[in-house]
C-alpha positions as CSV (number, residue, x, y, z in Angstrom):
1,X,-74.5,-64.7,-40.4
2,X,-73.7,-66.7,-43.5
3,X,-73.1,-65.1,-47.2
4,X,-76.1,-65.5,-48.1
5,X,-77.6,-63.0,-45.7
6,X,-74.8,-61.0,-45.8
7,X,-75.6,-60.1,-49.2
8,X,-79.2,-59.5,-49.1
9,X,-78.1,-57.2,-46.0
10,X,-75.9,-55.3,-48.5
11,X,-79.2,-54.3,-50.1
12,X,-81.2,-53.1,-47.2
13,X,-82.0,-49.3,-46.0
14,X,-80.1,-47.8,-48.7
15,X,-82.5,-44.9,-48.6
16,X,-84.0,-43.2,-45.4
17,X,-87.2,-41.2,-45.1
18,X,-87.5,-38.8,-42.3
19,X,-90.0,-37.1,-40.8
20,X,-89.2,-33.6,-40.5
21,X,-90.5,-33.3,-36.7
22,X,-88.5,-36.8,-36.5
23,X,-85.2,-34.8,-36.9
24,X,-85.7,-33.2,-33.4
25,X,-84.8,-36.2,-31.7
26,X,-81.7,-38.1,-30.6
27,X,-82.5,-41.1,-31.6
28,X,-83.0,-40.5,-35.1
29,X,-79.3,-39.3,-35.0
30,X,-78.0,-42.4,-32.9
31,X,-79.9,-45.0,-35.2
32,X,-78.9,-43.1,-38.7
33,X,-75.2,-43.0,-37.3
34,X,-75.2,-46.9,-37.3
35,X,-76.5,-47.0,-41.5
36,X,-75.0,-47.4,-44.2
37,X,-77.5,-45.6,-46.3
38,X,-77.1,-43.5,-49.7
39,X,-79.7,-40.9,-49.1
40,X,-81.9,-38.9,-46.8
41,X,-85.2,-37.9,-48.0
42,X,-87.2,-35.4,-45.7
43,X,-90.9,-36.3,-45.5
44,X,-93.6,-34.0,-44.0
45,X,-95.2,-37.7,-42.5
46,X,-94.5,-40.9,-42.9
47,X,-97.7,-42.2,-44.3
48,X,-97.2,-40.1,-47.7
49,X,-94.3,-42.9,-48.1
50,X,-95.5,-45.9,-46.0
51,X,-99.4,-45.8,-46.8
52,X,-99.1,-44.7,-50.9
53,X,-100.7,-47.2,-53.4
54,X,-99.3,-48.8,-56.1
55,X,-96.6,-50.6,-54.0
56,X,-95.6,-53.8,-54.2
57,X,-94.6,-55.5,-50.6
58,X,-93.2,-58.6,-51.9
59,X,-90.3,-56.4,-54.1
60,X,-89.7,-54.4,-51.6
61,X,-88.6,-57.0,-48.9
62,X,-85.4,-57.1,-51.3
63,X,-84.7,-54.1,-50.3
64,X,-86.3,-52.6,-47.7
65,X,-86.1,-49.0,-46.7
66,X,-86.4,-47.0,-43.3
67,X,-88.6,-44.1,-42.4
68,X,-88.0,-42.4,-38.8
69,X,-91.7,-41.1,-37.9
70,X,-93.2,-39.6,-34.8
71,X,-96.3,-41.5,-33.8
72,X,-98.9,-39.1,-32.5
73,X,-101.8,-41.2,-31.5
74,X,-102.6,-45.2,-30.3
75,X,-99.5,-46.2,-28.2
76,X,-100.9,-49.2,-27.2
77,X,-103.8,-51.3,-28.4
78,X,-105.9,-54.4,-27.0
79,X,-104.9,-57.4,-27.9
80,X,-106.7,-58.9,-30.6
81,X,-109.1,-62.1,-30.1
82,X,-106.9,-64.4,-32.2
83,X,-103.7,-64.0,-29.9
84,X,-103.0,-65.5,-26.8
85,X,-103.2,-64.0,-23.6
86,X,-102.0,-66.2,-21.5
87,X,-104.8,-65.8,-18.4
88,X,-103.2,-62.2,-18.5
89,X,-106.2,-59.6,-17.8
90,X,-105.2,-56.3,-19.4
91,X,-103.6,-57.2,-22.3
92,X,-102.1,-55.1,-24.5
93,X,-99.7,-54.8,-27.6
94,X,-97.8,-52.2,-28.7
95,X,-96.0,-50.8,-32.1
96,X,-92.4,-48.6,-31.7
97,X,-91.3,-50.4,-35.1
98,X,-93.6,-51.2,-37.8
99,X,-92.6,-54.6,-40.7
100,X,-89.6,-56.7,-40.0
101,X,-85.9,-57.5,-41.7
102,X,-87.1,-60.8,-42.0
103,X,-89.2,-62.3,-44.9
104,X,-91.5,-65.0,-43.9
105,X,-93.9,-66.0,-46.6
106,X,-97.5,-66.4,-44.1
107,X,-96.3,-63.2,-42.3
108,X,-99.7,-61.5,-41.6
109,X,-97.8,-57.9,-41.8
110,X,-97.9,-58.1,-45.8
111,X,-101.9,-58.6,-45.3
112,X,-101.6,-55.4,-43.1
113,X,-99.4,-53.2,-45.0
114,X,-99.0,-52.0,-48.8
115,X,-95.1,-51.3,-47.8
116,X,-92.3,-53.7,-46.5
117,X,-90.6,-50.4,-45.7
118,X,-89.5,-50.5,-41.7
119,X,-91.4,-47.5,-39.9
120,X,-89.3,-46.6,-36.6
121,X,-91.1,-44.4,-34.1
122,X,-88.2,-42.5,-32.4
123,X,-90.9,-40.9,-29.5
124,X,-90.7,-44.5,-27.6
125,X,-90.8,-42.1,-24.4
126,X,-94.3,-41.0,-24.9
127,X,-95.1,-44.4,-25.6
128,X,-93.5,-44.8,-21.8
129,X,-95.6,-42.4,-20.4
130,X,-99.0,-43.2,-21.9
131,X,-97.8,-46.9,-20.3
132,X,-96.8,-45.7,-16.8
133,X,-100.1,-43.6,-16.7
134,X,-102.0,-46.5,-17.1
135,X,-100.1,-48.5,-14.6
136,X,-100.7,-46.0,-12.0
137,X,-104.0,-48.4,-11.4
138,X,-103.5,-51.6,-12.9
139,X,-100.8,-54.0,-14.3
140,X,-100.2,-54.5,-17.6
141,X,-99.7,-57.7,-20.2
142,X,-97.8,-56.2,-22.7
143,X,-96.8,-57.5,-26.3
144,X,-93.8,-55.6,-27.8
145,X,-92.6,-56.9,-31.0
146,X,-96.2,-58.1,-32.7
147,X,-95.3,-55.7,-35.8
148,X,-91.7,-56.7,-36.3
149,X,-89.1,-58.3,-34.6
150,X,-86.8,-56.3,-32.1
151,X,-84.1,-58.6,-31.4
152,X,-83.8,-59.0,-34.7
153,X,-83.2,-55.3,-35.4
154,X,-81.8,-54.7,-32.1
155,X,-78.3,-53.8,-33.6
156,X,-79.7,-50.7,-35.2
157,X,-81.9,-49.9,-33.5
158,X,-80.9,-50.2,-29.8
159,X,-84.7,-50.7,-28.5
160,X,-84.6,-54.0,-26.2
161,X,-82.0,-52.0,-24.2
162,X,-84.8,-49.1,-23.8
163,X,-88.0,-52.0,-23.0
164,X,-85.9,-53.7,-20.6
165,X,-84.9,-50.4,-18.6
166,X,-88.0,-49.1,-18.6
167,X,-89.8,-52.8,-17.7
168,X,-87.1,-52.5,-14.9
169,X,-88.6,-49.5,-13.2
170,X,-92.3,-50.9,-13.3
171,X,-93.0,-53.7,-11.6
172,X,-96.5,-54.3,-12.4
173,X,-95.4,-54.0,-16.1
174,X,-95.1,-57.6,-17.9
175,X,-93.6,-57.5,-21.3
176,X,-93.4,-60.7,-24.0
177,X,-90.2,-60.1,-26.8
178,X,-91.3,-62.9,-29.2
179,X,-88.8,-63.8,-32.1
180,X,-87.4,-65.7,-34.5
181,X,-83.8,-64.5,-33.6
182,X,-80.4,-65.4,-32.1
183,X,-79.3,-61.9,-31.5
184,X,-79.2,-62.3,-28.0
185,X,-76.1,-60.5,-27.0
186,X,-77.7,-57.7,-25.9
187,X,-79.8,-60.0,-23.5
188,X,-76.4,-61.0,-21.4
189,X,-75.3,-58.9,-18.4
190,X,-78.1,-57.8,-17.5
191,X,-80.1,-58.0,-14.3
192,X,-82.7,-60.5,-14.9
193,X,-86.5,-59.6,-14.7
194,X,-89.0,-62.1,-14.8
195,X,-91.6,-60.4,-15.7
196,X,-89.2,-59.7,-19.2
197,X,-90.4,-63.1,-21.2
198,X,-88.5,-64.4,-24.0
199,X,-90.6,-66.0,-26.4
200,X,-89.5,-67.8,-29.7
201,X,-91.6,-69.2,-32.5
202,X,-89.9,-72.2,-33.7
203,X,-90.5,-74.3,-36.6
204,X,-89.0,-77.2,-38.5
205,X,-86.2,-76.6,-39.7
206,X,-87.2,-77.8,-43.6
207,X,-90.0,-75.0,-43.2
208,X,-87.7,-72.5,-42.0
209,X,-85.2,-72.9,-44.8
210,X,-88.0,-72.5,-47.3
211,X,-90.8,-70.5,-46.0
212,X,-89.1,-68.2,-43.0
213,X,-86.1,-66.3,-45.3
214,X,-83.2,-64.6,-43.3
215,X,-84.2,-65.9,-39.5
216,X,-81.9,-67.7,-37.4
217,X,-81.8,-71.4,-38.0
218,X,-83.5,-73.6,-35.8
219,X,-80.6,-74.8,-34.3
220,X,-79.4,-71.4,-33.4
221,X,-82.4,-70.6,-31.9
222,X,-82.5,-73.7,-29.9
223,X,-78.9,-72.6,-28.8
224,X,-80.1,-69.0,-27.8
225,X,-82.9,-70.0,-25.8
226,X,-80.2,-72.3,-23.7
227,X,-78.3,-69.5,-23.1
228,X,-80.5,-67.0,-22.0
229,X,-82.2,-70.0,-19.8
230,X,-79.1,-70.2,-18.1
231,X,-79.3,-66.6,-17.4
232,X,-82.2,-66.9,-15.7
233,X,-84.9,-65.3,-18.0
234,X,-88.1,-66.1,-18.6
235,X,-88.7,-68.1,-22.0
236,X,-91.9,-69.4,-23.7
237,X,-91.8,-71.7,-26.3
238,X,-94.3,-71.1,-29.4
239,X,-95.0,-73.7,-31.5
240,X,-97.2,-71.1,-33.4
241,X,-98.4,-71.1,-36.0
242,X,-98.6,-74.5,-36.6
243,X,-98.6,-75.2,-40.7
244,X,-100.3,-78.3,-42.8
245,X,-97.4,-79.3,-44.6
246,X,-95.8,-82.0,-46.3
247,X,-94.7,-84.9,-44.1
248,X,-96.5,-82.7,-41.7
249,X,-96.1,-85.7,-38.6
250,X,-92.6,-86.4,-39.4
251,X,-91.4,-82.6,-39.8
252,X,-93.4,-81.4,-36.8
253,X,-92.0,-84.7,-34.6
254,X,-88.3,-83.6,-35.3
255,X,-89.2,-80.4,-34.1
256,X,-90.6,-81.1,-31.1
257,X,-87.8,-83.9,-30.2
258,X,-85.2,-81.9,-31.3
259,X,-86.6,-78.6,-29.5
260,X,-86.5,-80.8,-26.2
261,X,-83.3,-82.7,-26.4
262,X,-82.4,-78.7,-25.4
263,X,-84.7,-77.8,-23.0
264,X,-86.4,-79.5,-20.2
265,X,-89.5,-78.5,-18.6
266,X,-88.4,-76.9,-15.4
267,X,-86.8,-74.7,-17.6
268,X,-89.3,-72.8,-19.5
269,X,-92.5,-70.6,-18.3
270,X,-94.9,-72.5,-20.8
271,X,-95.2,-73.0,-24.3
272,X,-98.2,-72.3,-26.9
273,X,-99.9,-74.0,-29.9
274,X,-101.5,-72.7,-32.2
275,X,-102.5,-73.3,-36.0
276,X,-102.1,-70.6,-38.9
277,X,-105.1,-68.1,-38.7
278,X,-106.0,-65.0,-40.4
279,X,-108.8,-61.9,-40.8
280,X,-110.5,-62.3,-44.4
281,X,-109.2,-58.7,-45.8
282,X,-105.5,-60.1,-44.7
283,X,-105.7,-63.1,-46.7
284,X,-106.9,-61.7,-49.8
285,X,-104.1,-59.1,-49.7
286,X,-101.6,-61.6,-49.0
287,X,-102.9,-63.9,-51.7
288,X,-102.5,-60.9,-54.0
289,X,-99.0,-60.4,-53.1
290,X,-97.9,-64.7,-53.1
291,X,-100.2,-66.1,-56.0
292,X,-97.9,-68.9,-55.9
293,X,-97.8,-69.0,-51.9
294,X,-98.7,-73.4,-51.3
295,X,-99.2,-71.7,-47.7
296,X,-101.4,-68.7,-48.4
297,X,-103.2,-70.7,-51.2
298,X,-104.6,-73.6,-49.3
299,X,-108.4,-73.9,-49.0
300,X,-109.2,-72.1,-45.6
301,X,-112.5,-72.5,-44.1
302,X,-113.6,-69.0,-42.5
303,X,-115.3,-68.8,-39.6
304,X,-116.2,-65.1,-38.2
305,X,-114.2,-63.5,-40.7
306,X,-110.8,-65.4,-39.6
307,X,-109.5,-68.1,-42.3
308,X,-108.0,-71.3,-40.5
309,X,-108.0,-74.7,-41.8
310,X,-111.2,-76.6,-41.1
311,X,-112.4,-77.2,-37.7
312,X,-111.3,-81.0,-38.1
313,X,-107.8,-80.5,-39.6
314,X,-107.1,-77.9,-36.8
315,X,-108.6,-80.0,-34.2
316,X,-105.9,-83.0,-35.9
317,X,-103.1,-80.6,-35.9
318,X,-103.2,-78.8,-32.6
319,X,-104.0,-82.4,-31.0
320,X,-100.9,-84.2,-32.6
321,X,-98.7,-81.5,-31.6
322,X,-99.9,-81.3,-28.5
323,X,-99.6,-84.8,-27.2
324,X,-95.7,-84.7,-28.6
325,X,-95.3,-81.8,-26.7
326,X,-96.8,-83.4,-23.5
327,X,-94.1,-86.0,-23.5
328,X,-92.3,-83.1,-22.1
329,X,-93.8,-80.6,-20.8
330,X,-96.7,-80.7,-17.7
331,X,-99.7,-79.9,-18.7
332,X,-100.5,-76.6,-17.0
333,X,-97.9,-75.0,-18.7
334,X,-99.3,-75.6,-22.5
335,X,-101.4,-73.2,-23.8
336,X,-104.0,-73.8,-26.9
């Protein structure tokens, strides 16, 4: 991690909010033993600091804050119309970490959210069980890190560890990790489970500099999803979402040559395209939070209460990056 990042590091989770039925479990204590944190501040529930008005989303991802909170209700949810399911029937996402470290500027969870502030649900097991009841007749798709990114928490938190062992002991479970990380330590030693897939969102590396603060460079990433290929996981490729930017054929051609001067196509389980789309109420938050966003201010066409770029600029877009991607990658295996 460079000094950079380091710094801004130095500024994170310097207070923690607990819930006070939160303190009854071990993991609270395991997680708050890792912080470096100047103060505790007992809450009755989490909402009355993560829901409050008057915050502002963009400050706060200078500093963000934790708050340990029991989640009594909606372990899992359907995945929404705008995500990709990948043919999977029964698909699902679920939510044992609310916001993220990192601080990407069209991240949807600031159109979602009034606080950056991370929310940790410390009862993952009855998010287990509410799983395994529903997998005593059917399988499961199952999207774990929509609301944040886990690998890229991972350190504190400990939770890939506790998703892979309990993806282990269900075989009819399928679980997607997607990230824009390189933490992958935790992902060596391990015995490998298919049904575990990696997924990483990469970018240009221009964009990722400017518009994708604190994640991994692209070139890290590159070098991460190497390594855990050689491991023998599971990895998609995401190529999503897909922004208009400047010397958008250029930009998005490095990308694409440089993501495959790593990777070949026997080596991955697919890879998905998509353009930058988002509900209505999102964007006007968002837009409220980044006035001087060139990404969230760009003259979206809405169709059905989602904002996208017009039917022909996605249809240009998606196309362009497809048939670059095609060059490497058989044709079953790309998703749209």
């Amino acid at each position: 991690m460079n000094s950079s990042k380091k710094k801004l590091w130095n500024n994170f989770f310097s207070h923690v909010y607990v819930e006070r039925d939160a303190y009854d479990y071990s993991l609270t204590r395991e997680i708050l033993s890792k912080l470096r944190y100047r103060e505790i501040i007992e809450i009755n529930d989490y909402k009355s600091a993560f829901s409050k008005n008057n915050q502002n989303f963009r400050i706060q991802k200078n500093s963000p804050n934790i708050i340990f909170a029991v989640k009594k209700e909606n372990y899992i949810y359907k995945g929404a119309k705008v995500c990709e399911s990948f043919g999977n029937d029964n698909f699902y996402y679920t939510s044992s970490i609310v916001n993220c470290i990192y601080n990407c500027e069209y991240c949807y969870l600031q159109g979602v959210y009034t606080s950056a502030n991370i929310v940790i649900f410390v009862n993952i097991e009855d998010m287990f069980n509410e799983i395994t009841n529903f997998l005593k007749n059917d399988s499961m798709y199952l999207c774990i890190s929509y609301d944040t990114d886990m690998l890229g928490l991972n350190n504190i938190t400990g939770f890939i560890e506790k998703w892979y062992g309990f993806a282990e002991k269900n075989k009819n479970l399928t679980i997607e990790l997607r990230t824009k990380s390189d933490n992958i330590a935790v992902l060596r030693n391990k015995n490998i489970n298919k049904n575990f897939i990696l997924a990483w969102t990469l970018s240009p590396e221009n964009f990722i500099k400017e518009h994708e603060l604190l994640t991994a460079k692209l070139e890290n990433r590159l070098k991460a999803i190497k390594e855990v290929i050689s491991l023998g996981y599971s990895v998609r490729i995401c190529f999503d979402p897909i922004i208009y930017i400047k010397n958008f054929e250029e930009e998005y051609g490095d990308l694409i040559e440089q993501t495959f001067s790593y990777i070949k196509n026997s080596d991955i389980l697919d890879v998905s395209i998509g353009t930058f789309r988002i509900s209505k109420e999102y964007l006007k938050r968002m837009r409220k939070n980044m006035e001087d966003s060139s990404i969230l201010m760009y003259p979206f066409t809405c169709v059905d209460g989602v904002y996208s770029y017009s039917e022909e600029r996605n249809l240009y877009m998606i196309n362009y990056v497809k048939n670059l991607v095609l060059r490497h990658v058989n044709d079953n295996k790309v998703y749209i």
